[in-house]
N, C-alpha and C positions, 0 to 999 in steps of 0.2 A: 504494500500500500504506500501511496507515496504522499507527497505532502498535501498538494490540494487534494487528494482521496481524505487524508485525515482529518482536516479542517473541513469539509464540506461536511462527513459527520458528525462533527464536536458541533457547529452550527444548528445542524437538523437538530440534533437531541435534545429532549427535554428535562432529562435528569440526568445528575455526573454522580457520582460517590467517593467526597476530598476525603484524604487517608492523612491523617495529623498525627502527632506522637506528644502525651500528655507530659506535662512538668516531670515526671519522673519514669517517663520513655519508653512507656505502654502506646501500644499502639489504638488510633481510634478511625473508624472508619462511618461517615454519613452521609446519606443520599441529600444531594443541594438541587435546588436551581441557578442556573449560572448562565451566562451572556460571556463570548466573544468578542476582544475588541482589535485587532491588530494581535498584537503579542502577549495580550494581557485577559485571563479569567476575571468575571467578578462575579459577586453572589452578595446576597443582602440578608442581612436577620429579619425576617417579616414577622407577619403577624399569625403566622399560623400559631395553634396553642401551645405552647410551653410553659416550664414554670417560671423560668426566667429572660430575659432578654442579653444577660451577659452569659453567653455560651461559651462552653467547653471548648470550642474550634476555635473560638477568640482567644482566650487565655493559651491555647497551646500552639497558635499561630505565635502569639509574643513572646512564647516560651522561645520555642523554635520554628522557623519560619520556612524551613524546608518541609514541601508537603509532596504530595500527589496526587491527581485528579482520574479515574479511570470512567471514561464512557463506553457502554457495549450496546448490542444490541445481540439477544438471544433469541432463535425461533427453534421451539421444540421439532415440527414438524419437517425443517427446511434450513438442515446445517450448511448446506451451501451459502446459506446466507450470515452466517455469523459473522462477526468485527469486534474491536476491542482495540483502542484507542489511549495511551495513559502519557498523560503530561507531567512536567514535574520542576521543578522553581520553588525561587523563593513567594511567601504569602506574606502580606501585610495587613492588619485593622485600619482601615479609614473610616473615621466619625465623623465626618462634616467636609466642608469646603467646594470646589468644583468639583472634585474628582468624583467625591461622593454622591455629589446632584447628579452628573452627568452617566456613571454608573447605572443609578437607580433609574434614570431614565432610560437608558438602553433597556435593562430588563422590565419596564413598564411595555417597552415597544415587542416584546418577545411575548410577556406574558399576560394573559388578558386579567388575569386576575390582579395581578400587581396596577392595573391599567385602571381597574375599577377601586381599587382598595392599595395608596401610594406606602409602602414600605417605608420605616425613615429608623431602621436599626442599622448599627454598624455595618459598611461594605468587607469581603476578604478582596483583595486585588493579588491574583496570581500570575507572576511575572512566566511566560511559558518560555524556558528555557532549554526543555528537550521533550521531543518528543517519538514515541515509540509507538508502533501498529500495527497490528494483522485481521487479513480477512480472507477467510474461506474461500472466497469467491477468487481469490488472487494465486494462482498455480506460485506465484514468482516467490510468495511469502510464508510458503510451507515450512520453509524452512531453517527461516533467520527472518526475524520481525525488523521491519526499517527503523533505524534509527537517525534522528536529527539532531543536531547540534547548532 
């Protein structure tokens, strides 16, 4: 798979699952929504229910800011179509300023729900520094998943 293969992906998709490693380097793994921007992931704390708004991915993106992002797409019936997509960089908390706006509005423009109901929790911004893919559909990738740098 190669790079616009794997970007055109990461775009489609509507769930990723960021992979963070806690204060004391356990590892944690959570299904996000997240927006595409050039080189850069972002995802917002919305409003879905929780108990709190200062999340665990928060604190252990500041802990350590090396994460990983993995999108796939599984069809029980139709393995030829399987993919699997993981990025990986540094992550940041952004609380405010433009980036934040602009962010939140990207994913306002993806998801209609954030469209009808504006998100205004902390952004992660995931700097995509490499990334790695394969897909079933690809004879070429059988065998050694592409990697970018």
């Amino acid at each position: 798979m190669d790079d616009r293969d794997m970007r055109g992906h990461v775009v489609a998709a509507r769930v990723a699952r960021l992979a963070t490693l806690t204060p004391n380097r356990q590892p944690s793994v959570v299904p996000i929504c997240f927006t595409l921007h050039n080189d850069a992931i972002f995802s917002v704390v919305d409003f879905k229910p929780k108990t709190t708004i200062d999340l665990a991915r928060l604190e252990n993106v500041r802990a350590n800011p090396n994460v990983s992002l993995v999108v796939d797409r599984y069809d029980d019936e139709m393995w030829n179509r399987l993919w699997w997509v993981r990025i990986d960089g540094p992550a940041r908390v952004i609380e405010n300023g433009v980036e934040h706006t602009t962010a939140i509005q990207m994913l306002r423009s993806k998801y209609p729900q954030y469209a009808q109901n504006r998100p205004t929790g902390a952004v992660i911004a995931i700097e995509c520094k490499r990334w790695t893919g394969w897909s079933a559909g690809d004879a070429s990738n059988l065998r050694q998943p592409v990697r970018r740098e």
